[in-house]
N, C-alpha and C positions, 0 to 999 in steps of 0.2 A: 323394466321399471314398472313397477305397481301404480294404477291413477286413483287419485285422488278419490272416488268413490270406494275403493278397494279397501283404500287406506281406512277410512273414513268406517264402514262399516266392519274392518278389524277393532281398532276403538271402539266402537259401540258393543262389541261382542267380549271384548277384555273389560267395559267399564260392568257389564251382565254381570260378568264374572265376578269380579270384587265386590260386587255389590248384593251378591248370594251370598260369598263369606262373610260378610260383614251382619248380613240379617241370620243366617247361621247359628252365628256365637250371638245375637240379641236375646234376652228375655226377661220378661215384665211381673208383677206382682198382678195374681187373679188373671182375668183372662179379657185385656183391656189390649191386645195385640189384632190387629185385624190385617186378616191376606185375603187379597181379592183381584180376580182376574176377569176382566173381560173378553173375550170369542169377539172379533171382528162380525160387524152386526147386529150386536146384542145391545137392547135397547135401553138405553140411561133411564131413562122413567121406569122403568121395571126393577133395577136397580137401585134406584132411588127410593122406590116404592118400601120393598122390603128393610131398607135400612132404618126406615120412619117406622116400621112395625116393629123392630129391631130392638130400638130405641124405648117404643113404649114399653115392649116387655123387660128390658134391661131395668127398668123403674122398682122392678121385685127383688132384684137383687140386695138381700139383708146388710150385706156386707157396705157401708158410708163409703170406706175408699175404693173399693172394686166397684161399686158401683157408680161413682163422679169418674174413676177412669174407664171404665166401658162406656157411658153415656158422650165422656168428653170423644175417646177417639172414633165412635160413629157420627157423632155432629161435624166432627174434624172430617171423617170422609166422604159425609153426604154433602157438607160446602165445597170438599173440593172437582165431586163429580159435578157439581153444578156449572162449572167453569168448562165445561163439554159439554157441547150442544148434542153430538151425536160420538157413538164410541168411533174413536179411526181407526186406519184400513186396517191395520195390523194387531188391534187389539188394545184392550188398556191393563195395566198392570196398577196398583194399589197396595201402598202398605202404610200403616198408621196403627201409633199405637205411644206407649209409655214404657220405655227401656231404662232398665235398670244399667245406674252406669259400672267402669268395671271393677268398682271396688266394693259394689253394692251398697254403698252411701247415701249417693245421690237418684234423679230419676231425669229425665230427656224426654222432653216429645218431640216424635218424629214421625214425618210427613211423605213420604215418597211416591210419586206417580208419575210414570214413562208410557211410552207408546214403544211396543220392541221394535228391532232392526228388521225381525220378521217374523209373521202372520202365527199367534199363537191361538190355536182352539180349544184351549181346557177353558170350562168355565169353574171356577173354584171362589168360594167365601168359606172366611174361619176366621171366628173370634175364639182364641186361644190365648196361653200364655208364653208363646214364643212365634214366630213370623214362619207360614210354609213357604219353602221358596223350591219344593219336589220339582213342579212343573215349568220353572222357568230353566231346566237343565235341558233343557231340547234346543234352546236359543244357543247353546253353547256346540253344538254338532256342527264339525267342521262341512260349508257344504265350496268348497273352493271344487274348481272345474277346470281337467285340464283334456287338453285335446290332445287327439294321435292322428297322424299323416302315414299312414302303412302304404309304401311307395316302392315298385317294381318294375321288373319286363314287363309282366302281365298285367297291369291295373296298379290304382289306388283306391286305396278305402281309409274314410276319413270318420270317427269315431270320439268318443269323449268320455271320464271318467269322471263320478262326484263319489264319494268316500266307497262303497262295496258296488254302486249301482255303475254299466258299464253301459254302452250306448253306440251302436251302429249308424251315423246318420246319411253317409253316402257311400257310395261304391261306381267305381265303372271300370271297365277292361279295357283294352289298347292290343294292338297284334303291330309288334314292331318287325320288321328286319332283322333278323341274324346277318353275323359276319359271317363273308365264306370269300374261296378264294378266287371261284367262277367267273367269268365276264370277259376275260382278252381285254379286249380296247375301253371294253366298258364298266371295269371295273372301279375307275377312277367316278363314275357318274352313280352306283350304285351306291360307293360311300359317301356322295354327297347327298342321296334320297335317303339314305339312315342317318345321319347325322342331323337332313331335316326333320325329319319325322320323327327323332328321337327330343327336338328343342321345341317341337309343337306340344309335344305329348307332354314337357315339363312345363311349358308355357300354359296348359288346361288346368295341371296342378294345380299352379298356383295362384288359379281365375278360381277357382271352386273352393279352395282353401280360404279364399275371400268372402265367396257366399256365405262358406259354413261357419268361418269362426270373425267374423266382424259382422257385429251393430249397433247402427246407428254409429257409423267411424272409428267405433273402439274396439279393441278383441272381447270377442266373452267370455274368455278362458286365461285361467289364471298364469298357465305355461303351456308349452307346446313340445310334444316330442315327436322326432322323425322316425322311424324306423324301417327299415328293408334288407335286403337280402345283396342288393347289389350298389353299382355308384351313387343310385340316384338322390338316394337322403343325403349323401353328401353335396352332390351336382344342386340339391333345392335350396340348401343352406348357401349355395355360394353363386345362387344367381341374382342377377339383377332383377328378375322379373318377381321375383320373391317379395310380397306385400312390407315393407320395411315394419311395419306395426305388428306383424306376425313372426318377423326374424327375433325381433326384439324380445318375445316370448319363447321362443325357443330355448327350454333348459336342458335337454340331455338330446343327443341320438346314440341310436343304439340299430347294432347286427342284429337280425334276426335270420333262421333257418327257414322260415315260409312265410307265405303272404298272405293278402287277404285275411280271414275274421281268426286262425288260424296263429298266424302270424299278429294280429292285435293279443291275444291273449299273451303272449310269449312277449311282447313289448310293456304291456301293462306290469310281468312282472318284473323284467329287467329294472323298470324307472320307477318302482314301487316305492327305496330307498328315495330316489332325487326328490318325488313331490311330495315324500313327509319333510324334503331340509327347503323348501322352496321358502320359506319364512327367514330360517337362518342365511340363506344367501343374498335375500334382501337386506338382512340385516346388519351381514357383512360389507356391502356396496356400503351401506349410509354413513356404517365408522369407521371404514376404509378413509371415505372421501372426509371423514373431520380428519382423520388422523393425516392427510397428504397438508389439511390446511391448517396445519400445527405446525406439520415439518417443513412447508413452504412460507411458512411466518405472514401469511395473509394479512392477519391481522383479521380477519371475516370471520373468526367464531369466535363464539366464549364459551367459559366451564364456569361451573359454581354456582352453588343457586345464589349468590347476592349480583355476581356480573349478571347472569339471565334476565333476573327483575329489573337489575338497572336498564337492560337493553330493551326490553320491554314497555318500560315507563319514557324510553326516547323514540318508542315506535320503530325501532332501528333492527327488529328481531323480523325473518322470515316463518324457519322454523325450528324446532326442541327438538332433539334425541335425548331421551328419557330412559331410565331405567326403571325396568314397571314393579320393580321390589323396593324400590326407592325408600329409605330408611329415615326419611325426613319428612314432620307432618305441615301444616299449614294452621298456626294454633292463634288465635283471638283472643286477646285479652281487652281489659276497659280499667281505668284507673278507678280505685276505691275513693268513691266520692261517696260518702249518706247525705250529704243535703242536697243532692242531684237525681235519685235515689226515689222517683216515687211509683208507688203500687196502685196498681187499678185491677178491678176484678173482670174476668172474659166474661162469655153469657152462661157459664154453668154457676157464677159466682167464685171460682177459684182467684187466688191473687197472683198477679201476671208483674212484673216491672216492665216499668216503661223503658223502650230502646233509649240509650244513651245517646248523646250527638257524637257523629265521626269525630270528631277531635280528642275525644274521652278514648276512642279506639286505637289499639296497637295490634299490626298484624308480626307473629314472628316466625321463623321456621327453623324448627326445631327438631333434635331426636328425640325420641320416646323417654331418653335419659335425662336432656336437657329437659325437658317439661319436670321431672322431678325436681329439681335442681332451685333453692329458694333465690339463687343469686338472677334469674330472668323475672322474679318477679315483682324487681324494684323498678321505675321510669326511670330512667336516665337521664330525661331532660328535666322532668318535674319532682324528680326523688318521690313522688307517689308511691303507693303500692300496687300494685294489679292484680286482680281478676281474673282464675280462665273464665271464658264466654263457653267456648267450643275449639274443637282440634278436629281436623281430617290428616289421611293419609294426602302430602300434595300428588301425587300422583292422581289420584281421587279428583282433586281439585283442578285440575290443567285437563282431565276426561270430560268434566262438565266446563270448561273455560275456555279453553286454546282458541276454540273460532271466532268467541266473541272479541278477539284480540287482532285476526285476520292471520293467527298464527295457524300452522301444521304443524301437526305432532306425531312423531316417531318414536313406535316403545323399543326396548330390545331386553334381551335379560341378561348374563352369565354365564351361559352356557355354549356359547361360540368363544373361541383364544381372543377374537377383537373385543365382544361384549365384556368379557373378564376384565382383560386391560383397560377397556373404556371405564367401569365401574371403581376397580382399582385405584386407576391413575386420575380421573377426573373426577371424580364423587359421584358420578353416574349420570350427571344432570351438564346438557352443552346447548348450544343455540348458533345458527348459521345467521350471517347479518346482510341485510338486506343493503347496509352500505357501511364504511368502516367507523366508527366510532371510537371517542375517546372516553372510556367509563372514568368517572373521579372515583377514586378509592374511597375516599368518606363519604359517597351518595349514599341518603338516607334512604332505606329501603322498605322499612316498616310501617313508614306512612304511605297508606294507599288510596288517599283523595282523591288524587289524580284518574284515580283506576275507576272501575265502573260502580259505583254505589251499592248494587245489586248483590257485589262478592264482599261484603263485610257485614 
């Protein structure tokens, strides 16, 4: 079972990801798009620095509109580096700019700055008319680490693999006893110094399999394969003396012909197949165990994104299994009120509307169809009209959300037989309950007061 940290920066490395396509397909009118990266180190006032020079010379720009949207989105990202005292460990990442929306009608300002999952060294600025996102495709390299236990007569040699780079990090030899038929009267005491000798020699194993692959309590490898030539990978898998946190990680054993570094190579490539499915296996376990607590009538999950939310807004939710292609966005609307309706200008003098009060807000969750569709754009309690505000992908939304709810989230996609059915059969979207609940069918779900302020 994958912890919590694992998980944790899978998320951060799938929200990278949608969020490269998403700036991708962005692009703006003139060259009012700015992509900026900071190199862990690299010092904010220096960056600051240049943006204020930035700034003055953007002043030349002939062009009235190009020039209030380059001027606005460098003010926009030298207020936001200001909110960093110093760049963090891993870098800072930047984007801001004026998108065009996708009908080419409208236009969006938008704001984006993260810290990655991990340590990015490009320094990069460009004021362009579309967002770079070249250099944040390194944050997408799978670097998941699995260990090997190459275990024999002679020795074991303990090893590790991260995507092409392979790794020796211990070895030692053993000189056991062979069987033979010699001894008379003492042949009975012979096979009891082999057989000792032989549960010492498995007992070191799996003291050293300890040093090398647990720290700090937890393994540091994503899965663990046995491999040898004779019983003993089997004999490690099914002893007691076997770290139970280390059996746990155990995805494949496999025969091999030789031993030692030899013998590693020829292991690596047997299990080559298993740690690219090590994703899909976990992700079979998670819909596995909805799918037992469907059939066992628990009553402990829900499906559907209206059950989810309900569960959610009763606190009664642990965690989400998600489907990370999820066909349904997370879209904001506001009732059309013009006497509610007033304009104030930012500091470039552009005219801005004033945030409406939560009450004026409707959150809905919608397909891409339904957002067309003029029949979601009446209130149902107020017969009003509504407004889009804004739309995300929810999937999108529950990547930047989920913790602040005390929830864990599990993606998966369609391409394992369970993911397929899970997507099918359940709309893709389920939640495990932290205790059994009675959802009301008419809870309202669109009103999100309750919820954090911050998400509307």
């Amino acid at each position: 079972m994958e912890s919590a940290d694992e998980n944790r920066q899978e998320l951060q490395q799938l929200r990278v990801k949608r969020l490269i396509k998403r700036l991708q397909n962005a692009r703006g009118n003139g060259t009012s798009m700015i992509s900026l990266i900071l190199p862990p180190k690299k010092q904010i006032s220096d960056v600051t620095s240049k943006l204020t020079d930035e700034i003055g010379k953007a002043s030349n720009i002939k062009d009235r509109v190009n020039r209030q949207s380059v001027v606005s989105a460098m003010t926009s990202s030298l207020n936001r580096l200001k909110l960093y005292k110093t760049t963090p460990p891993n870098g800072l990442v930047l984007y801001c700019g004026t998108v065009l929306s996708d009908d080419g009608k409208g236009e969006k300002k938008v704001t984006i700055d993260f810290e990655p999952h991990r340590a990015i060294n490009t320094s990069l600025y460009y004021c362009d008319n579309k967002f770079h996102v070249e250099d944040l495709k390194c944050l997408l390299e799978n670097d998941d680490t699995f260990g090997f236990i190459i275990v024999d007569g002679n020795g074991a040699l303990y090893g590790s693999v991260q995507g092409h780079a392979k790794e020796v990090l211990t070895k030692f030899t053993v000189e056991l006893p062979k069987k033979h038929g010699r001894g008379g009267q003492s042949s009975i005491r012979f096979a009891r110094l082999r057989v000792e000798k032989r549960h010492n020699y498995l007992r070191k194993v799996c003291e050293v399999a300890v040093q090398v692959f647990i720290t700090n309590d937890k393994p540091n490898v994503k899965g663990l394969i046995l491999a040898g030539s004779a019983d003993f990978k089997n004999d490690l898998a099914k002893t007691d003396m076997f770290d139970p946190r280390l059996l746990a990680r155990v995805i494949k054993i496999v025969d091999i012909a030789y031993g030692g570094e030899n013998g590693f190579d020829q292991a690596i490539e047997l299990a080559r197949e298993t740690m690219t499915n090590v994703k899909f296996m976990q992700e079979r376990k998670i819909i596995s165990s909805f799918f037992e607590e469907i059939a066992r009538d628990t009553g402990m999950v829900v499906y559907g994104v209206q059950d989810v939310f309900n569960a959610i807004e009763l606190n009664a939710l642990e965690r989400i299994l998600l489907y990370e292609d999820l066909n349904v966005n997370r879209v904001i609307m506001r009732i059309k009120d013009p006497s509610q309706q007033q304009n104030k200008k930012d500091e470039n003098g552009e005219e801005v509307e004033e945030e409406l009060p939560t009450k004026n807000i409707r959150i809905l969750y919608l397909t891409p169809e339904q957002v067309k569709d003029p029949r979601y754009y009446k209130d149902p309690e107020t017969k009003m009209d509504l407004e889009l505000v804004d739309q995300e992908p929810l999937t999108d939304w529950f990547l930047e959300n989920y913790d602040k709810f005390g929830l864990s989230l599990h993606l998966c996609t369609n391409k394992s037989a369970e993911g397929s059915q899970f997507v099918r059969g359940f709309g893709g979207i389920a939640g495990f309950l932290r205790y059994k609940v009675e959802l009301d069918p008419a809870m309202h779900i669109v009103d999100e007061e309750d919820l954090e302020e911050d998400f509307i």
